[in-house]
DONU-102507 format. One line per 3 residues: for each residue x, z, y negated of N, C-alpha, C. Coordinates in pm, whole numbers, plus 32768, in hexadecimal, padded with zeros to 4 digits. Layout:
<atoms>
X:Z:Y:X:Z:Y:X:Z:Y ~ ...;
</atoms>
This chain:
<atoms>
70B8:7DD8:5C8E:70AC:7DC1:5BFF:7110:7D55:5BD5 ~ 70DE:7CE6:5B62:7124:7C86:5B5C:71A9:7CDB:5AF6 ~ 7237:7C9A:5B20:72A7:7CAD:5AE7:7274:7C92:5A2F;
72B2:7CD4:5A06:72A6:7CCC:5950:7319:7C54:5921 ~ 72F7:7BE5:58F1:7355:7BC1:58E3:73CB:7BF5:5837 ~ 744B:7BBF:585E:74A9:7BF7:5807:7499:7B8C:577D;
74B3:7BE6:570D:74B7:7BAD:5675:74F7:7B27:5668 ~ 74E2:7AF1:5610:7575:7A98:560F:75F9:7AB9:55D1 ~ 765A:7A4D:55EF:76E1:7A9C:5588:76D7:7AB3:550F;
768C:7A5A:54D1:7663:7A4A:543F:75F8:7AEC:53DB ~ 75C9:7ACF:546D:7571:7B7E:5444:75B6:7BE4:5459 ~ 75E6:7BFF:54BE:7620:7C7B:54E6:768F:7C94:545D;
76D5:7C09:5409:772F:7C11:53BB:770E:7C34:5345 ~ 7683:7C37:532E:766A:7C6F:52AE:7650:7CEA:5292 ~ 7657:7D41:530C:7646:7DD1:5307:76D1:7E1F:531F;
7741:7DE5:52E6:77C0:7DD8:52D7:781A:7DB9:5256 ~ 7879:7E08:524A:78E1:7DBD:51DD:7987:7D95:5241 ~ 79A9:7D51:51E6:7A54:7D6C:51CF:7A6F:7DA3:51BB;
7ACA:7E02:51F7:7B39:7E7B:519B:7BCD:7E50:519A ~ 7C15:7E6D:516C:7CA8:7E2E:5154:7CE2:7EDD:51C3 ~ 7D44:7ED7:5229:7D5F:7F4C:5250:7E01:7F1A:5291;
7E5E:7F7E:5275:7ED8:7F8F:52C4:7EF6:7F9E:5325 ~ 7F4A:7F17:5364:7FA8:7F5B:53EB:8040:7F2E:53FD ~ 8070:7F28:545C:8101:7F47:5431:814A:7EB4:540C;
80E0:7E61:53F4:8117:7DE7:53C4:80EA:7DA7:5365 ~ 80B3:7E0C:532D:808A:7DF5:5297:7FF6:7E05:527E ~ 7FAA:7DE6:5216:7F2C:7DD8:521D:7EDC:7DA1:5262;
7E71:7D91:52BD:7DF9:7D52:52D6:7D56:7D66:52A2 ~ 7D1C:7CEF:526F:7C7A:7CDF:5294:7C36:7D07:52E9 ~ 7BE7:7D73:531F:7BC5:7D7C:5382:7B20:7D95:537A;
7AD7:7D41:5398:7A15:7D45:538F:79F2:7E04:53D6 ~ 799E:7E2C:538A:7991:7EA9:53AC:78F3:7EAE:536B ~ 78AA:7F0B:53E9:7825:7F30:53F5:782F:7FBD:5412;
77A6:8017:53A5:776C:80AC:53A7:76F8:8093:53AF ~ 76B6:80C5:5430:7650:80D8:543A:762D:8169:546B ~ 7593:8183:5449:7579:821A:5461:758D:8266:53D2;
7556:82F2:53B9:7588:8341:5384:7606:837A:535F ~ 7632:835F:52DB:76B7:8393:52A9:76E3:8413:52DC ~ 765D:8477:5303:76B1:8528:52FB:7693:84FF:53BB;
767A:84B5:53EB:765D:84A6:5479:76CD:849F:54E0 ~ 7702:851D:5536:7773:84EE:5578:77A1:848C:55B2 ~ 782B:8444:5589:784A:83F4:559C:787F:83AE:5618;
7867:8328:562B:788F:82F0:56C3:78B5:824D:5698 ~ 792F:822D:56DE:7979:81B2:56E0:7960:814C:5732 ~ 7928:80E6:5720:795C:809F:57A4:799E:802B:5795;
79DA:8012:57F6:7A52:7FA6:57F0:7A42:7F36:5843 ~ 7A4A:7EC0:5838:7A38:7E58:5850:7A85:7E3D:58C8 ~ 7A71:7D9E:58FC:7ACA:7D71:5971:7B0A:7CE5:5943;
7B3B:7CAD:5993:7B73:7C21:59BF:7B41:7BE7:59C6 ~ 7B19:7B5A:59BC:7B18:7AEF:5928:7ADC:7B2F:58C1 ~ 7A6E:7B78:58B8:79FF:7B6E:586F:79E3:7BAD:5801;
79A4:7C26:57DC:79E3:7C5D:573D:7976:7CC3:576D ~ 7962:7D04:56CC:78F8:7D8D:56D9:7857:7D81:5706 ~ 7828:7CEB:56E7:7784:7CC5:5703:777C:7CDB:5771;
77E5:7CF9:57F9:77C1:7D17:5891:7760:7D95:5872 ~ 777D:7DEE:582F:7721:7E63:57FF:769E:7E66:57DD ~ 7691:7DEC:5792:75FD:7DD4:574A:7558:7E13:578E;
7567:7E25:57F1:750D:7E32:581D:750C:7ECC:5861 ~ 7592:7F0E:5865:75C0:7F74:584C:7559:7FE7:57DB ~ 75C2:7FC5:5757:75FC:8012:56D6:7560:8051:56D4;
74F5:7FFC:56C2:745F:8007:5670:742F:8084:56CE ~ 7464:8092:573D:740E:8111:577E:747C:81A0:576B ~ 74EE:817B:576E:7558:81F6:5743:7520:8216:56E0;
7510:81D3:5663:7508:8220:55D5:746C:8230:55CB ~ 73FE:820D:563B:737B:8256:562B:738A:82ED:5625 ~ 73D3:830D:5681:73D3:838C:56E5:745A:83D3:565E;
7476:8391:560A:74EE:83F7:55AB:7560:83D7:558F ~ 7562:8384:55F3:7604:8370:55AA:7625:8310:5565 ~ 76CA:8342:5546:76E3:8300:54C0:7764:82A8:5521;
771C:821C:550F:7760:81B5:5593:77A8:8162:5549 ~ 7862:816B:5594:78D7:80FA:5542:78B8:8097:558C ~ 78BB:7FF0:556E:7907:7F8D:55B4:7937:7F50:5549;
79A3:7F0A:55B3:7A0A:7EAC:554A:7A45:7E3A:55A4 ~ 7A4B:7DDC:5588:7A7F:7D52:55BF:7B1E:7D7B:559B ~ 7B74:7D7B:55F8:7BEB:7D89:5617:7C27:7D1B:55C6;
7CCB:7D44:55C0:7D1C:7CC1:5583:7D2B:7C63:55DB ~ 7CF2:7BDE:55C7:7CF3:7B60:560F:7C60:7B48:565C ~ 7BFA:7BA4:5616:7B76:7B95:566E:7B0D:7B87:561C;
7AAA:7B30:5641:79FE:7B3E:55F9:7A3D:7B1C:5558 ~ 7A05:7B83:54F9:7A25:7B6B:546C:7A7E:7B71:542F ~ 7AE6:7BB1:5468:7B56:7BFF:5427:7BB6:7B8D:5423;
7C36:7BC5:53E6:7C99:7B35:53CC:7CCD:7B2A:544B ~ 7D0F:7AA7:5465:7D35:7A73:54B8:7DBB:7A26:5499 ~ 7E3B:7A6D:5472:7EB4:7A44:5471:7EF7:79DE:54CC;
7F2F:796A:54BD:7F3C:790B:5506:7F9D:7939:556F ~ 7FD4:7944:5525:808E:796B:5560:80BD:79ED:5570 ~ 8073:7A5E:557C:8069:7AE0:5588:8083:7B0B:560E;
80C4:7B6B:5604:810E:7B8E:5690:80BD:7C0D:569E ~ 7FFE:7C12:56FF:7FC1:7C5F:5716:7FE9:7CF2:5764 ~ 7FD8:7D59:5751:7FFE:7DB0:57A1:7F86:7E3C:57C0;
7F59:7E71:580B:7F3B:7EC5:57F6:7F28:7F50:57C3 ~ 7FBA:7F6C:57B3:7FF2:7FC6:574D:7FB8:7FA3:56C9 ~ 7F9D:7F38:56CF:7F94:7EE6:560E:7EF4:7F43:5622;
7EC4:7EF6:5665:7E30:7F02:5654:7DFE:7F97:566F ~ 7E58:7FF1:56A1:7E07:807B:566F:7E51:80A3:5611 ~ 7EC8:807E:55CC:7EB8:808B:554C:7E59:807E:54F7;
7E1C:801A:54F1:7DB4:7FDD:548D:7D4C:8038:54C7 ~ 7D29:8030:5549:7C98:80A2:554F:7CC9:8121:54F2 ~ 7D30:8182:54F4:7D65:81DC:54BC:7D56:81D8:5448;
7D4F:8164:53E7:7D3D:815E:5374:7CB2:8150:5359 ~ 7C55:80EF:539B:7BD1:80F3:537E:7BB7:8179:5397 ~ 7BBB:81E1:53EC:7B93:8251:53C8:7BB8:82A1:536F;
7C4C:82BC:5328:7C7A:82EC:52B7:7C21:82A3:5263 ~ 7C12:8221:5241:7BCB:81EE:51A0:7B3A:81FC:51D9 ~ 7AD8:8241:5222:7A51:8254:5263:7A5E:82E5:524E;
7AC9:833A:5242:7A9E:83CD:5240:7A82:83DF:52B8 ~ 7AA7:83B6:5344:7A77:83D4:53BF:7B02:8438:5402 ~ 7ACA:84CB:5414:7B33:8513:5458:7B1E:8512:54D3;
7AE5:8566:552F:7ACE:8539:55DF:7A15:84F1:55D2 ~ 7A72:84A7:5668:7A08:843C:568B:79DE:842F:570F ~ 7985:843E:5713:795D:8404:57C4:79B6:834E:57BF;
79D7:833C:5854:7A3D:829E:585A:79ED:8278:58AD ~ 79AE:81E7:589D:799A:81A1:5914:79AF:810C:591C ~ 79EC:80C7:5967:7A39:808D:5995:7A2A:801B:59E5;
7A57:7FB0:59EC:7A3B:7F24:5A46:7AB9:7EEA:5A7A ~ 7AB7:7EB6:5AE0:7B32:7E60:5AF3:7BC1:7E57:5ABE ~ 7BD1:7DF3:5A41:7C64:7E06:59E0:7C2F:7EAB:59BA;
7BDB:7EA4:5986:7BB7:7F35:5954:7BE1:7FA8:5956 ~ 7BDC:7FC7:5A0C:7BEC:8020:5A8C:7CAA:8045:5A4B ~ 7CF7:7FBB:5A2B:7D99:7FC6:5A19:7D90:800A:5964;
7D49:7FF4:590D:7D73:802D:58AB:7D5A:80BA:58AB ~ 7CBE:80D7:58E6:7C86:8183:5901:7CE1:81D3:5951 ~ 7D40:8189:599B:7DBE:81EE:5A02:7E2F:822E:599A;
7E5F:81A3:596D:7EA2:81D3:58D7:7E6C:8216:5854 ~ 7DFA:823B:5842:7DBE:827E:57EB:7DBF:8316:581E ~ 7DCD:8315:58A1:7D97:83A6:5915:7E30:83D2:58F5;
7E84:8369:592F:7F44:83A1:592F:7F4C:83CF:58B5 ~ 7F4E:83B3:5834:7F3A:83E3:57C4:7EEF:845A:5796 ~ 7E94:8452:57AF:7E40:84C8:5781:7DBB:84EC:57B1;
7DC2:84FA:5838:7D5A:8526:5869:7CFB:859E:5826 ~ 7D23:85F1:57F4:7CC5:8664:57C9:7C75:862B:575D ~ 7C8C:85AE:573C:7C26:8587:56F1:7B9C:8541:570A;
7BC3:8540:5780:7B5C:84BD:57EE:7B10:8521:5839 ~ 7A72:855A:57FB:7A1B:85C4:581A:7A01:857F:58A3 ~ 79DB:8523:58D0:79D5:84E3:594C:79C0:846E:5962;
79F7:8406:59FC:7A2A:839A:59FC:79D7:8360:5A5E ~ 7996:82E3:5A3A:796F:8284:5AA2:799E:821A:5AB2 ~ 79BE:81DF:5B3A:79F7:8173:5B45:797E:80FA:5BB4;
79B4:80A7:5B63:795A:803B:5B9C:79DB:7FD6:5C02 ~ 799A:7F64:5C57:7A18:7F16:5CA2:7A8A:7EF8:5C21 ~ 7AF3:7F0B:5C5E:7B80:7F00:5C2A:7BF6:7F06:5C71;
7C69:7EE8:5C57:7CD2:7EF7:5CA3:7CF0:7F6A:5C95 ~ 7CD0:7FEF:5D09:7D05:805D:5CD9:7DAB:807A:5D07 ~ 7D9F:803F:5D8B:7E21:8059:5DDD:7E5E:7FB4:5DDB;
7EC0:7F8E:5DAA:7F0F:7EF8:5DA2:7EFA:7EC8:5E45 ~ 7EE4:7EFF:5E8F:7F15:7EE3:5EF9:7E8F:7ECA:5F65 ~ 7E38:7EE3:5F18:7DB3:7ED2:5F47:7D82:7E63:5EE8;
7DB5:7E3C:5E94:7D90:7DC3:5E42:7D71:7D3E:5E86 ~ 7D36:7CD4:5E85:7D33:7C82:5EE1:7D06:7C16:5E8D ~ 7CFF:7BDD:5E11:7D37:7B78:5DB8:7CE1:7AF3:5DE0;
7C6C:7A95:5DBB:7C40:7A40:5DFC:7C93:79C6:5DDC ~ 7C9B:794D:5E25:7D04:78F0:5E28:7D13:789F:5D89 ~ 7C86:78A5:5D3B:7CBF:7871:5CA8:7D00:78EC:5C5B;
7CE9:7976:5C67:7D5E:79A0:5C5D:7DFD:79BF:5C51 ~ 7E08:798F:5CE4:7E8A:797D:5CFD:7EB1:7900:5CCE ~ 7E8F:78C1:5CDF:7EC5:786E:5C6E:7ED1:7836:5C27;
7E5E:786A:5BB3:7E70:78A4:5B2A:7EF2:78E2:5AFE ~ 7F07:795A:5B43:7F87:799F:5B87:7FFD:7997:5B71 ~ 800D:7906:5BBE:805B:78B7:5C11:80B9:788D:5B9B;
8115:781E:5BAD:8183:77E2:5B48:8153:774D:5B2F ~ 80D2:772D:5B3E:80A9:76A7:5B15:800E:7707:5AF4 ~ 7FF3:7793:5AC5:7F8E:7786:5A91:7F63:7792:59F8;
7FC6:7776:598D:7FD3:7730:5921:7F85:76B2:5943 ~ 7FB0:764C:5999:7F6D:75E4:598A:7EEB:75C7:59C9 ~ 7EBE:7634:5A19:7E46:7623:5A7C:7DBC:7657:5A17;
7E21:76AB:59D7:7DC3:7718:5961:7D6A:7680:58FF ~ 7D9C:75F3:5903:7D36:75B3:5879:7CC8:7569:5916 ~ 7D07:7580:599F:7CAC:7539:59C2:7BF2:7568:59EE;
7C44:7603:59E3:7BC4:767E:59C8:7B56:7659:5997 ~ 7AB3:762C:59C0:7A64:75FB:598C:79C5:7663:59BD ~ 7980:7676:594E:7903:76AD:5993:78AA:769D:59F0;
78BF:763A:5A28:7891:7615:5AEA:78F8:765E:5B2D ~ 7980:767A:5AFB:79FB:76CA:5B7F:79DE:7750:5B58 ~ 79A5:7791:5AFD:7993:780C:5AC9:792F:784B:5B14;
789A:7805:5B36:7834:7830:5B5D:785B:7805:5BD8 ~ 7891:77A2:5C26:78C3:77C5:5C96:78F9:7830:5CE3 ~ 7963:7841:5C7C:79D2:788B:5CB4:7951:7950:5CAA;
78F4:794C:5C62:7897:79D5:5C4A:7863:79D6:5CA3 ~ 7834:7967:5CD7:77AC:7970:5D2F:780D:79BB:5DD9 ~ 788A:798F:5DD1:78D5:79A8:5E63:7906:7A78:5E12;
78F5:7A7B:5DD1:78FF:7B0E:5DB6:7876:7B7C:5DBB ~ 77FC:7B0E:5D84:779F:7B8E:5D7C:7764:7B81:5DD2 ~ 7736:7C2A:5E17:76F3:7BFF:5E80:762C:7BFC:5E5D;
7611:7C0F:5E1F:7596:7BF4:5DDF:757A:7BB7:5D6F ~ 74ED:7B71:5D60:7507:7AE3:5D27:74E1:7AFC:5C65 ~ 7525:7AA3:5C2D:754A:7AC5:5B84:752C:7A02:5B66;
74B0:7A2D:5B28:7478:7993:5AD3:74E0:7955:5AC2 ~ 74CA:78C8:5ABC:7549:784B:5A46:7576:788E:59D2 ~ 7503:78D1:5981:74D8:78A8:590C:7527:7946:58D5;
7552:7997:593F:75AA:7A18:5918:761F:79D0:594F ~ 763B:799D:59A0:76B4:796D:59AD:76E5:7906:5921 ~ 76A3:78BB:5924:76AE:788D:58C1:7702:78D5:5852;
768A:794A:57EB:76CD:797C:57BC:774C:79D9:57B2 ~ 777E:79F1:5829:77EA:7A32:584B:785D:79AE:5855 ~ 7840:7930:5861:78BB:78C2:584F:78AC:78CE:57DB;
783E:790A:574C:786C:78F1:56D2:78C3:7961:56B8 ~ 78B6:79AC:56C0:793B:7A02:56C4:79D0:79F9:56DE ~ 79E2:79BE:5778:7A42:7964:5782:7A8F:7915:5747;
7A48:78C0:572E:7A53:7852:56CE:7A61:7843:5655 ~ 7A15:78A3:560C:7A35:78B1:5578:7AF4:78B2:5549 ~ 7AD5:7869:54D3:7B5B:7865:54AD:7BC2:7810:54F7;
7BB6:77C8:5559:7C17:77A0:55AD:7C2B:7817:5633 ~ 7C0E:788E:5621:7C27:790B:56A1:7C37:78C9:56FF ~ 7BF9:784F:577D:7C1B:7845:57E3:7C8F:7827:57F8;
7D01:77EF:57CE:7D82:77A6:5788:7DC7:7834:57A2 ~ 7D73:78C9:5787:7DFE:792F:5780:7DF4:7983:5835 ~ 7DAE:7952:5895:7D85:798F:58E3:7E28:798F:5937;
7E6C:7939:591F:7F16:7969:5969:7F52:79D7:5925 ~ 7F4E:7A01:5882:7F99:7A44:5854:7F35:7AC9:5874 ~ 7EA2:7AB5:587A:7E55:7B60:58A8:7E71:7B8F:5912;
7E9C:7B32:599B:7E5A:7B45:59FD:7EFB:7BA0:5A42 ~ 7F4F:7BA0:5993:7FDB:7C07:59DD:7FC9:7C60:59CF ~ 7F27:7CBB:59DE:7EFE:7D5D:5A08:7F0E:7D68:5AAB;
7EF7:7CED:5ADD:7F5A:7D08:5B51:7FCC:7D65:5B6C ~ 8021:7D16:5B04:80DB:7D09:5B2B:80C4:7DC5:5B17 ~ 807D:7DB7:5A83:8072:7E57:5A48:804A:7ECF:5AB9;
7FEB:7EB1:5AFE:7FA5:7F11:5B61:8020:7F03:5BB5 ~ 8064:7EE1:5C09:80DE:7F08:5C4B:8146:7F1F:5BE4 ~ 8155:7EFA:5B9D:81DB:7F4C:5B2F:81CC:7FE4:5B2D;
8121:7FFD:5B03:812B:8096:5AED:80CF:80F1:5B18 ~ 80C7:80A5:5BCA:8062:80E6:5C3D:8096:818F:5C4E ~ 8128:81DD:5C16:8165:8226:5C41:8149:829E:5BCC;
8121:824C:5B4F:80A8:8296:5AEA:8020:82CA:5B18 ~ 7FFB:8209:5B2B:7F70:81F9:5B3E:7F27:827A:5B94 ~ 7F58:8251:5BFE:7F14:8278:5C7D:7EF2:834C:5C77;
7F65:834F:5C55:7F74:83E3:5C33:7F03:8428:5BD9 ~ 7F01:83CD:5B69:7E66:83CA:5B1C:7DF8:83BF:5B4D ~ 7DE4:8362:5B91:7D62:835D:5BC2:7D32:83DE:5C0D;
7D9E:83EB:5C6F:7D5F:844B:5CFC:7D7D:84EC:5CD3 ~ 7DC1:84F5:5C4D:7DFC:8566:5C06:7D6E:859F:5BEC ~ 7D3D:855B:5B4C:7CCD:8555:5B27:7C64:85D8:5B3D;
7C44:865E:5B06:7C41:86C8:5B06:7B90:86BC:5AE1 ~ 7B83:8678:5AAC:7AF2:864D:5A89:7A77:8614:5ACF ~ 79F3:8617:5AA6:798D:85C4:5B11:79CB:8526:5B02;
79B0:851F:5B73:79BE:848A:5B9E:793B:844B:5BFD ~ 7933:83CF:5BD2:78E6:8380:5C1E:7924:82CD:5C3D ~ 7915:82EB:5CC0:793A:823B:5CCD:78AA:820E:5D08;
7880:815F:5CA9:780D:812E:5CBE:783E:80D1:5CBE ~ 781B:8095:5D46:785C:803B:5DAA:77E4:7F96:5DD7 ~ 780E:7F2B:5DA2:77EB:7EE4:5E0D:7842:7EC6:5EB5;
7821:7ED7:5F0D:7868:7ECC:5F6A:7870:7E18:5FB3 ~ 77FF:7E0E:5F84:7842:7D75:5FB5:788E:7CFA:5F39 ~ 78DA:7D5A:5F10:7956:7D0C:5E97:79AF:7CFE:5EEB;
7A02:7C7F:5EFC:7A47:7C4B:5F67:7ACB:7C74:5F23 ~ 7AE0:7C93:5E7F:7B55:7CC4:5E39:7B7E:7D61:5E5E ~ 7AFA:7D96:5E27:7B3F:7E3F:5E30:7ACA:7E76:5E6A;
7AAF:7E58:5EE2:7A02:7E92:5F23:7A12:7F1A:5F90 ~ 7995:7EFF:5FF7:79C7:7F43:600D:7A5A:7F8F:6081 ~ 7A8B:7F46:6071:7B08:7F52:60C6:7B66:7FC5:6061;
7B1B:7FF5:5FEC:7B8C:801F:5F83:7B31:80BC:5F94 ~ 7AC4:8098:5FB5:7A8B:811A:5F9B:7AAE:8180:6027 ~ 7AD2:815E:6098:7B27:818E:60E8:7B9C:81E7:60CF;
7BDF:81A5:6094:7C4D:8214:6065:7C11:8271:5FE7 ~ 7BD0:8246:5F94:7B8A:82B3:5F2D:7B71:8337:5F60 ~ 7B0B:830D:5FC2:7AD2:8372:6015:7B3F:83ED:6072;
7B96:83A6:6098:7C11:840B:60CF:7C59:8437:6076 ~ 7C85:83FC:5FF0:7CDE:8433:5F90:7C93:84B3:5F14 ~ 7C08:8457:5F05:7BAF:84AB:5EB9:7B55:84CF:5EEB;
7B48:8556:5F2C:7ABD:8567:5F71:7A4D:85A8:5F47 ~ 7A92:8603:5EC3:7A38:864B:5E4B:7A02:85C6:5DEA ~ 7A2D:854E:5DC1:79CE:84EB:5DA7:7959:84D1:5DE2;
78EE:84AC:5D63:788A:8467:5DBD:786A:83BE:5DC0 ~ 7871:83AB:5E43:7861:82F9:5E42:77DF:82D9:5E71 ~ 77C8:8265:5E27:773D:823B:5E25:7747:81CD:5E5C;
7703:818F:5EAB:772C:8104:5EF6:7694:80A2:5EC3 ~ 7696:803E:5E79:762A:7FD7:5E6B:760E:7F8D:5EC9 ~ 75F2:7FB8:5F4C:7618:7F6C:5FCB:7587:7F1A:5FD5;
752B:7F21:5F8B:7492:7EE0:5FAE:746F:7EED:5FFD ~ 73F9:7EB8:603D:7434:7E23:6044:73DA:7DCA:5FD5 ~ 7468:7D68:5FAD:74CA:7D43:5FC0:753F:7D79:5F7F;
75BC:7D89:5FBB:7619:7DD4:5F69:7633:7DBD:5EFD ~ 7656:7DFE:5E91:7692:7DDB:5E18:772A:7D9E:5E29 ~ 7775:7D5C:5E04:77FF:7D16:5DE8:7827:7D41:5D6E;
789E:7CF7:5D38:78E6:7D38:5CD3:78C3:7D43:5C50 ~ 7847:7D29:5C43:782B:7D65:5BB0:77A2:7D93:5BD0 ~ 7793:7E10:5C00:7745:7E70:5C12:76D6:7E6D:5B7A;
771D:7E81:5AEA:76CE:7E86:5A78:767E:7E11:5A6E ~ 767D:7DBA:5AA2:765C:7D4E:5A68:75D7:7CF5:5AD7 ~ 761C:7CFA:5B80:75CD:7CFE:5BD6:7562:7D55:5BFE;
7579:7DE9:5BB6:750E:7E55:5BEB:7511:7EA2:5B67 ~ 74E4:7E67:5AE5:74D7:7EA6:5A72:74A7:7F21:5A7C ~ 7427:7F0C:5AA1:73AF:7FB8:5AC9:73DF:800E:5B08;
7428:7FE1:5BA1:7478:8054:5BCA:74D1:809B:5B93 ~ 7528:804B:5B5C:75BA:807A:5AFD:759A:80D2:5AB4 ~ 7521:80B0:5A64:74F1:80CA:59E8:74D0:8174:5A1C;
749F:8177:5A8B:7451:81F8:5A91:74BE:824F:5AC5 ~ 7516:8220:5B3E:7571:826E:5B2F:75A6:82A6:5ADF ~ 75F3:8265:5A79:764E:826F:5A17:75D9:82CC:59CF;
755B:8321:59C4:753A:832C:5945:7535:83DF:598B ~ 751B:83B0:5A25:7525:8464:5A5C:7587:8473:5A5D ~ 760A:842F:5A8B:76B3:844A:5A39:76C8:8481:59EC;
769B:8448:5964:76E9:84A8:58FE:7665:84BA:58D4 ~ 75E8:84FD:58EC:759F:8573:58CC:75AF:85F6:58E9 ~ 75DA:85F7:5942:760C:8687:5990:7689:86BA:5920;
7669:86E2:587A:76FA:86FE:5839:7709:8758:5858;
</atoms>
């Protein structure tokens, strides 16, 4: 069956507002989408690295068939939301602000699910307050720092000259640098719209000051990690395995640390790579909907 293709940024943005929400450095803008039924139990999902909440798009429309009442939100420095020049990003910041979009949403527990940068704010949401997180899926992400494996515009992005590498960032190095991540194939014309995300506002310009969820995931692996494999709740990891970032070389240790999880491998053929939602919409989609049907 032919792939569905994804909305554009422009669409996906109108089924969205601004909300103004707190974190520990004052106010932020942050683009925020409800879809599904208001009284419909609720489920989060969280975005990745470069890109913003539209990785979902093709997601959200089958969650909230089936009931639920579905958050996304473009992170601080991503997709719609503001994009502070000179802002010293942290992950701590940013589940603050999720914390608040659910206080001003009326959202008490939530199913979490999770992407890449994502994967680092949902650990810190778990260290915090797990009994609120009815159950957790994780998609590729850095779960363990040490299994991280960073592709070379990354690093140096990273790096101490990637302030200046960050203006030479152009949408031919973007869809490059995707095509060596996914392992199944995603039109121009969605890539595309995922450099508008990027790009909006100046964003590619902040990819040195985001990309210190790094530094963060080893600062507070001694939290993190404890959360994850702690985690008292259903879990599911839905995996592309041929993601050369967090594939499957990560789901190895999952499997020995968590063995009451269930992991799902998109192995195809052809395998899925690191954005599982986006390369294998239908699959995701169906997983994720026997996930959190089972309340």
């Amino acid at each position: 069956m032919p792939r569905t293709a994804m909305p554009t940024s422009a669409h996906w943005a109108t089924g969205g507002s601004r909300i103004t929400v707190e974190g520990r450095t004052g106010r932020h803008t942050l683009f925020v989408r409800e879809d599904g039924p208001v009284a419909g139990p609720p489920v989060t999902l969280v975005h990745g690295f470069p890109t913003s909440s539209h990785d979902w798009s093709l997601i959200v429309p089958r969650l909230a068939a089936h009931g639920h009442r579905v958050i996304t939100f473009d992170l601080l420095g991503f997709g719609h939301s503001d994009k502070p020049r000179r802002h010293t990003y942290s992950v701590l910041e940013q589940a603050d602000l999720v914390e608040d979009i659910w206080r001003r949403l009326d959202i008490g527990d939530t199913a979490l699910v999770a992407h890449d940068y994502g994967v680092s704010v949902a650990q810190e949401l778990l260290a915090r307050g797990p009994d609120r997180i009815t159950r957790m899926a994780w998609l590729n992400g850095g779960l363990y720092p040490d299994l991280h494996r960073p592709v070379r515009v990354q690093r140096l992005l990273h790096g101490p000259l990637g302030p200046l590498l960050a203006h030479a960032v152009t949408e031919r190095g973007f869809r490059a640098t995707m095509r060596r991540v996914l392992g199944r194939p995603v039109p121009d014309e969605d890539l595309h719209t995922m450099w508008e995300s990027v790009s909006r506002d100046g964003g590619r310009l902040l990819a040195p000051r985001l990309l210190r969820y790094i530094d963060d995931r080893r600062a507070h692996q001694a939290r993190w990690v404890p959360a994850l494999e702690g985690y008292a709740g259903p879990t599911l990891f839905l995996w592309g395995p041929a993601d050369p970032i967090s594939g499957a070389h990560v789901l190895a240790r999952i499997r020995q640390r968590m063995p009451s999880a269930t992991v799902t491998e998109l192995a195809g053929p052809p395998a899925a790579g690191h954005y599982p939602q986006v390369e294998a919409p239908d699959e995701v989609a169906a997983h994720l909907v026997r996930f959190l049907g089972s309340w």
